[in-house]
N, CA, C and O of each residue as an XYZ file, in Angstrom:
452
protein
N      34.463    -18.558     -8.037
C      34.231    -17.999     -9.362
C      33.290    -18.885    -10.143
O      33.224    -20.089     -9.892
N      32.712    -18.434    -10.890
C      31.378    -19.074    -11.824
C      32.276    -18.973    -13.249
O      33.084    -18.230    -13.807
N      31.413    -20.516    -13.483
C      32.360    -20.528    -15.076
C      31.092    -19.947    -15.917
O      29.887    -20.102    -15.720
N      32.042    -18.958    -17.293
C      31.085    -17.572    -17.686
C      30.641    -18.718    -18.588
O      30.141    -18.076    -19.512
N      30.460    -20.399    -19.015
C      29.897    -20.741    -20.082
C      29.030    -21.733    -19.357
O      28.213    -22.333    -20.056
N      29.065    -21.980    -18.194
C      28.147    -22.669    -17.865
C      26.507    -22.305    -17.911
O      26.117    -21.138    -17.883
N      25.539    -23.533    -17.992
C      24.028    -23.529    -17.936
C      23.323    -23.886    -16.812
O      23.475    -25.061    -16.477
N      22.716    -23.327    -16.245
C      21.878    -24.039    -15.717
C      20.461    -24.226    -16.128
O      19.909    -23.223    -16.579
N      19.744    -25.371    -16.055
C      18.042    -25.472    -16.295
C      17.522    -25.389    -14.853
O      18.162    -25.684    -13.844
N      16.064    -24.871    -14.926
C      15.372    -25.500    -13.491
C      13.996    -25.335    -14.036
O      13.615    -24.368    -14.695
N      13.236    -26.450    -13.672
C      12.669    -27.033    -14.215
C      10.989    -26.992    -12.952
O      10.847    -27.714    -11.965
N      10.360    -26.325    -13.270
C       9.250    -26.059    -12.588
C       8.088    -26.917    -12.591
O       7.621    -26.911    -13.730
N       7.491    -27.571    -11.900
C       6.320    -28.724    -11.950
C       5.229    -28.176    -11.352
O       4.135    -28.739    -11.385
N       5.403    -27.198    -10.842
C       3.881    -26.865    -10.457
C       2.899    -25.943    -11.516
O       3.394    -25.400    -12.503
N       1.858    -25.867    -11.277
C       0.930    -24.859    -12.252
C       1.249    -23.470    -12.192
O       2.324    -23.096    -11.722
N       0.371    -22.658    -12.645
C       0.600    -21.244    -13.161
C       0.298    -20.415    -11.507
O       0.860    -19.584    -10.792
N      -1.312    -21.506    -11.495
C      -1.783    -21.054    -10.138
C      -1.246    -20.934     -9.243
O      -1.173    -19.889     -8.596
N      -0.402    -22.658     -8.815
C       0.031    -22.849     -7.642
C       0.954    -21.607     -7.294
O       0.826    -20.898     -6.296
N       2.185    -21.427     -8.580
C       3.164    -19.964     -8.619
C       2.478    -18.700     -7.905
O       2.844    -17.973     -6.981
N       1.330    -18.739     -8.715
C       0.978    -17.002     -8.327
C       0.748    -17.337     -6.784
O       1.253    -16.570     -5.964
N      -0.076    -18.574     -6.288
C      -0.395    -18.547     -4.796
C       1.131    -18.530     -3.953
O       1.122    -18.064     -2.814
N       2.161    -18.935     -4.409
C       3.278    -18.995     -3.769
C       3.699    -17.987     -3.629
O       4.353    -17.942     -2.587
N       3.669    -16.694     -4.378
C       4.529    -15.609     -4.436
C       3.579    -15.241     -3.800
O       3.983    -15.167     -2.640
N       2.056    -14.824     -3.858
C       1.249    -14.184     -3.002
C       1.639    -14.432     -1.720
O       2.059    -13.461     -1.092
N       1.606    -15.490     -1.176
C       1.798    -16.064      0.274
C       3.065    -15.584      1.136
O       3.107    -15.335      2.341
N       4.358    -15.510     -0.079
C       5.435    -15.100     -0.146
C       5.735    -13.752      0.110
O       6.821    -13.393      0.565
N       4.580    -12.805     -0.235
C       4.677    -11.657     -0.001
C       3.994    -11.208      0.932
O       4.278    -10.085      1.348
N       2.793    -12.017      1.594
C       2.125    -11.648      2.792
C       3.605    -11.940      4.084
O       3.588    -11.128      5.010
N       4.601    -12.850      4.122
C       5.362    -13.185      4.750
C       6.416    -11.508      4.572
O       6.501    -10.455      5.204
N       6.834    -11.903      3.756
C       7.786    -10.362      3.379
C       7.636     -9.041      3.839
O       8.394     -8.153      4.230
N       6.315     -9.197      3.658
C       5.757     -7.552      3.897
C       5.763     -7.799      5.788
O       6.396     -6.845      6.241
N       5.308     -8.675      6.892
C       5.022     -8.806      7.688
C       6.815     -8.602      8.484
O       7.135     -7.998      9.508
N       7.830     -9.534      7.312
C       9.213     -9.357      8.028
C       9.622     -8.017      7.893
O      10.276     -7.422      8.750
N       9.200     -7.479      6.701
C      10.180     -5.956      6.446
C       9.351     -5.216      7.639
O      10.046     -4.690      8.508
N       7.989     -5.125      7.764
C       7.413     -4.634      9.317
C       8.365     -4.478     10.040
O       8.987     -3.451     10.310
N       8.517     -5.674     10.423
C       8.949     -6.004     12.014
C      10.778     -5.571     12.054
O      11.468     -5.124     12.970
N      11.068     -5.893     10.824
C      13.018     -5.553     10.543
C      12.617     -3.753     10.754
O      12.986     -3.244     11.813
N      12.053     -3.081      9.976
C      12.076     -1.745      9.818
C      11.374     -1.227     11.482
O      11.665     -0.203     12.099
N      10.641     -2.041     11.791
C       9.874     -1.436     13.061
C       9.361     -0.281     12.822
O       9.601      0.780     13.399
N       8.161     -0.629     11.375
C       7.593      0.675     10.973
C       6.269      0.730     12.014
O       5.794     -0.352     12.356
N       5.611      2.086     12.568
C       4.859      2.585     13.172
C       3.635      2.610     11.925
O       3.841      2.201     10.783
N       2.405      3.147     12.382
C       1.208      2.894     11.685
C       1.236      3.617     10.216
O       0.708      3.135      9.214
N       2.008      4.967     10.271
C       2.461      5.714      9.190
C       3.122      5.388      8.189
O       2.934      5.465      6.974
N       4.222      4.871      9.075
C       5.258      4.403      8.311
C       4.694      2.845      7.124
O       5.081      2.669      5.968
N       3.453      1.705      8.133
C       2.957      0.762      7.021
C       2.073      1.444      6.361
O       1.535      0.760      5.490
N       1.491      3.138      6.455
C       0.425      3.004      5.617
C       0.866      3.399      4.541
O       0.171      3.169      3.551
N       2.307      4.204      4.346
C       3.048      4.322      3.313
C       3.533      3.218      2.478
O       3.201      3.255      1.293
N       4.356      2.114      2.935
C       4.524      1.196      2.549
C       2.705      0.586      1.671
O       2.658      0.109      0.537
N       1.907      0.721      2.255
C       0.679      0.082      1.829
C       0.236      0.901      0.409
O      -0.175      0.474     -0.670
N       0.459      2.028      0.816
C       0.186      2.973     -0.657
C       0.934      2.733     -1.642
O       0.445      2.728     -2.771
N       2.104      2.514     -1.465
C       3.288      2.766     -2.681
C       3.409      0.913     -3.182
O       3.686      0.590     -4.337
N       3.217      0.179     -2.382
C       2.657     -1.047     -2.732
C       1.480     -1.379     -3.762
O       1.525     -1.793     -4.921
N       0.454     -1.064     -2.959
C      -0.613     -1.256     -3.554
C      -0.968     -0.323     -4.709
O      -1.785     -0.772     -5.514
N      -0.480      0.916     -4.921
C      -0.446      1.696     -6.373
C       0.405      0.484     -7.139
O       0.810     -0.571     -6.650
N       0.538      0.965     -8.450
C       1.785      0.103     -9.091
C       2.847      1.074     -9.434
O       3.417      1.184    -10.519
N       3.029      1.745     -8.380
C       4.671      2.544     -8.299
C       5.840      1.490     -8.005
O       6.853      1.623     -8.692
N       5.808      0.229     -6.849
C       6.856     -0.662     -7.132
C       6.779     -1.418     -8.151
O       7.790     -1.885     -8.675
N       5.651     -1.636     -8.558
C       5.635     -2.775     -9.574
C       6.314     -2.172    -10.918
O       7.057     -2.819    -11.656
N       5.973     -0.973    -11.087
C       6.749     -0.201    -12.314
C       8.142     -0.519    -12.139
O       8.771     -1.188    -12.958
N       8.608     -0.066    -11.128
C      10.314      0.102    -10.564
C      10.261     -1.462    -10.990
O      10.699     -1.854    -12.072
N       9.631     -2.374     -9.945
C      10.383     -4.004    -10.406
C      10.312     -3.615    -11.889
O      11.391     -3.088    -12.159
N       9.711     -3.635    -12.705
C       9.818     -4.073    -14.375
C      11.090     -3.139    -14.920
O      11.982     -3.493    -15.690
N      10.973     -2.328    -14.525
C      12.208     -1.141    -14.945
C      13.678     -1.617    -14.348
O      14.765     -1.271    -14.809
N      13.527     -2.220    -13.566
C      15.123     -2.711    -13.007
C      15.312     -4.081    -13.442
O      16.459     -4.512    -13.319
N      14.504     -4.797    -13.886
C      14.350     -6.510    -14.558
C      14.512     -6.071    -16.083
O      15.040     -6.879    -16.847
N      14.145     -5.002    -16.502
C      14.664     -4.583    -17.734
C      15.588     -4.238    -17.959
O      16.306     -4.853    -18.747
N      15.938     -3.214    -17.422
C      17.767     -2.703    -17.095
C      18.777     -4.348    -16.993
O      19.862     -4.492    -17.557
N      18.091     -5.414    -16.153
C      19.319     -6.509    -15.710
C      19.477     -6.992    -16.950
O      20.587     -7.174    -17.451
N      18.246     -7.261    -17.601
C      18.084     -8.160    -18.676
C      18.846     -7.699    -20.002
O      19.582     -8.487    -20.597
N      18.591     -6.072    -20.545
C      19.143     -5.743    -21.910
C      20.182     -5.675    -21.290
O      20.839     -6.229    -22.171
N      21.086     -5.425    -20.341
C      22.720     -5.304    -20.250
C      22.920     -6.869    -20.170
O      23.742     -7.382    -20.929
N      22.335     -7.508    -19.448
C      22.900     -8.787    -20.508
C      22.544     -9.368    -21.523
O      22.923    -10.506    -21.798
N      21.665     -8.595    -22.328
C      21.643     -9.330    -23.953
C      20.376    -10.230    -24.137
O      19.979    -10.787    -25.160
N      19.887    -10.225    -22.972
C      18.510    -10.537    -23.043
C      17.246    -10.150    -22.995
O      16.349    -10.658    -22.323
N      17.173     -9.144    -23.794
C      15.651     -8.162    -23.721
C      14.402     -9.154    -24.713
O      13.179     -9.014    -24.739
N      15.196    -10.058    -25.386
C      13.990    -10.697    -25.870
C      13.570    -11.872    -24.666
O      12.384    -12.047    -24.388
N      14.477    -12.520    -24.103
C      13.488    -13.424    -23.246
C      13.211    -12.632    -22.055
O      12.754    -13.305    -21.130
N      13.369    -11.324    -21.809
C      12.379    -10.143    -20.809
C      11.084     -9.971    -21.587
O      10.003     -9.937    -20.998
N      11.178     -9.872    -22.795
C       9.401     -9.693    -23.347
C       8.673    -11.021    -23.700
O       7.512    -11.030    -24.110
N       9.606    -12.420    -23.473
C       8.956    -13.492    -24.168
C       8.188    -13.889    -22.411
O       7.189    -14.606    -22.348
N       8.777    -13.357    -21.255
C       8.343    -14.160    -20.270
C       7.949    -12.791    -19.660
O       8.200    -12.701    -18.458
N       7.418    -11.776    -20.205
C       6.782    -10.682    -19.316
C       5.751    -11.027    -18.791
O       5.604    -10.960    -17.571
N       5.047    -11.362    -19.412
C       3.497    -12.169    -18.549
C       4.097    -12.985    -17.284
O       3.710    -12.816    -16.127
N       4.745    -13.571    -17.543
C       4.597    -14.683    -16.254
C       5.419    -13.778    -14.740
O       5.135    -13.757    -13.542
N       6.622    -13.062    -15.648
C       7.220    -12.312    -14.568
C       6.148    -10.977    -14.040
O       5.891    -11.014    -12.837
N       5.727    -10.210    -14.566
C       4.713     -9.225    -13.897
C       3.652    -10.277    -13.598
O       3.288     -9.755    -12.544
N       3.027    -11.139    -13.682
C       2.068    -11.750    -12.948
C       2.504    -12.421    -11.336
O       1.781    -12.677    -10.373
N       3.993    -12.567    -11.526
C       4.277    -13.148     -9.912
C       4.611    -12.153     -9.222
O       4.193    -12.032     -8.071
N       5.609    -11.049     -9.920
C       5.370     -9.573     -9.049
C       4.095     -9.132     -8.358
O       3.741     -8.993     -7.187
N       3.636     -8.993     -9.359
C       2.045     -8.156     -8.898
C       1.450     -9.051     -8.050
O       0.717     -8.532     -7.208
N       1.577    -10.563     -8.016
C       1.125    -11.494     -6.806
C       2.254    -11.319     -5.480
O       1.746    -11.259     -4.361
N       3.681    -11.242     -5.580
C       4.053    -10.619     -4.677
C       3.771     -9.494     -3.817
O       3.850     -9.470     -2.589
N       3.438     -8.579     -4.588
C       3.103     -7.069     -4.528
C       1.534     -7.110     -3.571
O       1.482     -6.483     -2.513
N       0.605     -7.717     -3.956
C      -0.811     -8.123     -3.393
C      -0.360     -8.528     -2.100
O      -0.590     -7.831     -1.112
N       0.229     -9.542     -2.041
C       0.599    -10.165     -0.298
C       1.087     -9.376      0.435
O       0.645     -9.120      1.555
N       1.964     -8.923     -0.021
C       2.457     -7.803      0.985
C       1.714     -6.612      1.355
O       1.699     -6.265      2.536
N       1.010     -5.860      0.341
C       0.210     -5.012      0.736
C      -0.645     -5.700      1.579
O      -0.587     -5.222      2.711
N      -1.549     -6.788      1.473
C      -2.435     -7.287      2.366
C      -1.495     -7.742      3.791
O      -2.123     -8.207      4.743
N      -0.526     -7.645      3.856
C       0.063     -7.483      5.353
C       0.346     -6.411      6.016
O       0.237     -6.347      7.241
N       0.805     -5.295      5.153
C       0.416     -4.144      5.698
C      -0.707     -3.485      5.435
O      -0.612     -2.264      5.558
N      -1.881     -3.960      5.067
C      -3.456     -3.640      5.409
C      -3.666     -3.834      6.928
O      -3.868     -3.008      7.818
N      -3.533     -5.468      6.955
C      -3.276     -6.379      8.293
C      -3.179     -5.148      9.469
O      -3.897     -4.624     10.320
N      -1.685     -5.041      8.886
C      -0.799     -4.733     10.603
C      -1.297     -3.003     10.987
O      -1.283     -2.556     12.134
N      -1.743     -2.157      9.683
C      -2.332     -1.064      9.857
C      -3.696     -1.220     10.732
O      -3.831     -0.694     11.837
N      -4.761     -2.070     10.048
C      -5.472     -2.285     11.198
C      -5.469     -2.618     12.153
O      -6.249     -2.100     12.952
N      -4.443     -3.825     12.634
C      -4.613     -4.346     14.102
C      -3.990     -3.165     15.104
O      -4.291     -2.952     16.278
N      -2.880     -2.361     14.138
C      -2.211     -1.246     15.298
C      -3.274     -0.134     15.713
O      -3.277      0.429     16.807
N      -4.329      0.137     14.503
C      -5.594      0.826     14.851
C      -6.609      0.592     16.016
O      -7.290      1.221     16.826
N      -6.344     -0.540     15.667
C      -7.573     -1.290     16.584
C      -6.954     -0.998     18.192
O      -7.553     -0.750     19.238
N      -5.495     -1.144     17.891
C      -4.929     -1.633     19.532
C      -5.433     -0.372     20.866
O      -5.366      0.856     20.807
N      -5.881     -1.177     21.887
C      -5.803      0.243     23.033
C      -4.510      1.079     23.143
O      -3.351      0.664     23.142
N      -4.960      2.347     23.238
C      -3.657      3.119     23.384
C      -3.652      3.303     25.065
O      -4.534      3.400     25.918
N      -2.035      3.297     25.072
C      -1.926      3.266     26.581
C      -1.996      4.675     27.558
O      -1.901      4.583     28.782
């Protein structure tokens, strides 16, 4: 059980940049595991690649980080840190689509047997 009055801090030292490159990188990894977990076929990533790369998830992330946030009482630090949170999404969101760009082409490319 978690005590309901405890705090935690965490305390970030890297730059703005380094973040966005982390989550980018983070999401080229992600997108490459959910591939391989789902064992999606060329269709199946070019969907994933569309609904990615539109900002149809990125909407949903902000809409469900909003929902977490006003039920707990925090809709002002959801709009004080919206920038930084939609900027690491949408750098999430980039990596992953660029892995299923990736894996759409190389399955294109591949000889069929």
């Amino acid at each position: 059980w978690f005590e309901p009055g405890a705090v935690v801090a965490h305390h970030h030292l890297s730059s703005f940049s380094d973040f966005l490159r982390e989550r980018y990188s983070r999401g080229i990894d992600f997108g490459l595991l959910r591939a391989e977990w789902s064992r999606l076929d060329r269709v199946g990533l070019a969907k994933f690649l569309v609904v990615t790369a539109l900002p149809i998830r990125l909407a949903r992330i902000f809409a469900l980080v909003a929902g977490h946030s006003f039920r707990a009482g925090c809709a002002r630090d959801y709009f004080a840190t919206f920038p930084v949170m939609a900027a690491g999404h949408a750098a999430a969101l980039a990596g992953e689509a660029v892995a299923y760009s990736r894996l759409v082409l190389k399955k294109s490319s591949s000889p069929r047997p």
